[in-house]
N, C-alpha and C positions, 0 to 999 in steps of 0.2 A: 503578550504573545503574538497577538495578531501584529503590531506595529516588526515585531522581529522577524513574523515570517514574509509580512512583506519587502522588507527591506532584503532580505536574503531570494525574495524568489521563491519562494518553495510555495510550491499550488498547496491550498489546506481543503480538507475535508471535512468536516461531521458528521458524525454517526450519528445515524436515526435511534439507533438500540439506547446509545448513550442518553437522547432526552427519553424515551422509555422509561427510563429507571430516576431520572430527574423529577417527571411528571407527580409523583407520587417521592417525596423527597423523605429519607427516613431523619429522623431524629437529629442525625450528624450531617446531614444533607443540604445543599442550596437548592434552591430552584433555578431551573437552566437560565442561562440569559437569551439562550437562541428556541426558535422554532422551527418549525417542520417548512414552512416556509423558508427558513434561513439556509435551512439544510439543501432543500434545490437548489437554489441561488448560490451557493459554494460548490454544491459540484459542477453545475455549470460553468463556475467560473474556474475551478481546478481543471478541466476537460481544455476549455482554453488557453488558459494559463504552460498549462503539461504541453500541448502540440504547439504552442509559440516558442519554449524551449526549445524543442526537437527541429524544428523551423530554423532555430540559429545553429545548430550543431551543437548546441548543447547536451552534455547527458543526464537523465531522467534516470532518476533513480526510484522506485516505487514497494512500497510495502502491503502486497497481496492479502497477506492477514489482515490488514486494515486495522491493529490494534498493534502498540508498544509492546513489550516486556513488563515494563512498567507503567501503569496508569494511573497516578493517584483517585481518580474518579470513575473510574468505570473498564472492566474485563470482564471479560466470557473464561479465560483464563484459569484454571483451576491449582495450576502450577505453572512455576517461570520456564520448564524445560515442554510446556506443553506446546505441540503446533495444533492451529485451527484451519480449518478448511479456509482457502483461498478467494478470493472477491474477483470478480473479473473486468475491473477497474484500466488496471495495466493493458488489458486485449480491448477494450474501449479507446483507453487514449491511441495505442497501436494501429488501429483503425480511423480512426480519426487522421490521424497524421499520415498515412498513407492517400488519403483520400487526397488532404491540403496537398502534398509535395508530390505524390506522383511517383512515389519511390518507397521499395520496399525498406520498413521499421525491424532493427534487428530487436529481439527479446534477449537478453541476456540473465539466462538463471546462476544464480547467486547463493550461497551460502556457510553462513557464518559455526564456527565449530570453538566452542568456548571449554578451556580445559584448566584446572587449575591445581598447579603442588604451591609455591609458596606465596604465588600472586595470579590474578585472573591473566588467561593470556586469547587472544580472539585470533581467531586464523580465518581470514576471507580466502572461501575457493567457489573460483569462477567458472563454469561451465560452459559448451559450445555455444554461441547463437541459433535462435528459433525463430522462422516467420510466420507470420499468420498464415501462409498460402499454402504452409506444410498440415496444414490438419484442416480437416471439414466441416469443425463446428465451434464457436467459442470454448463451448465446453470439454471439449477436448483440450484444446491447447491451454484449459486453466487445470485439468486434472495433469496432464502430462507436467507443467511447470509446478505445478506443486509436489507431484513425486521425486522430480528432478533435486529438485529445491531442499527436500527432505534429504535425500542423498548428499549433495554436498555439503550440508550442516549436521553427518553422521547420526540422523535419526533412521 
């Protein structure tokens, strides 16, 4: 997985939560291969990675919840139609890259609406762009995009 993601580019993450529940591995469990060490050292290098993108005019595509749908090893999750409170990860990198280039980062809220009669069907609806200079606090603008966010994925 790692040889794939980087071949494609895509910043990775780990979740701290994730080796939490590794640490103490139940019955059907492996013990993580990473640690809490590894885990700075890739967001670091995601944080990086993410604004070198944006640097090329690349688009950054980012998942707030910080978790899949599906995760064979590890959700907070309690259902597949459930949303989780937002990571402010995105307003990080956003910030970041405004810093490097000197020029305002649009946010673009997103979301996916999955409906199904005789086969799954996903409808992506995009929403306005959002700057960071338009709200006062990180926290704002991770609560606003995630209300937004809600909205166009009809929850």
């Amino acid at each position: 997985m790692k040889l794939a993601t980087t071949l494609a580019r895509w910043p990775v993450v780990l979740r701290s939560e994730a080796l939490e529940t590794y640490a103490n591995p139940g019955p059907c469990q492996r013990k993580s291969a990473f640690t809490a060490g590894d885990v700075n050292r890739h967001q670091r290098r995601a944080l990086s990675d993410s604004v070198e993108l944006l640097a090329e005019g690349r688009i950054l595509v980012v998942f707030p919840e910080g978790y899949p749908n599906i995760d064979p090893h590890y959700t907070p999750k309690k259902q597949p139609e459930e949303f989780l409170p937002f990571k402010a990860g995105f307003a990080v990198i956003a910030a970041a890259a405004e810093r490097r280039l000197g020029t305002k980062i649009p946010i673009i809220p997103t979301g996916f609406r999955y409906t199904k009669s005789h086969h799954w069907t996903a409808r992506l609806n995009i929403g306005e762009a959002v700057y960071s200079e338009d709200f006062v606090s990180r926290r704002l603008i991770v609560k606003y995009l995630q209300e937004r966010v809600a909205q166009l994925s009809g929850l």
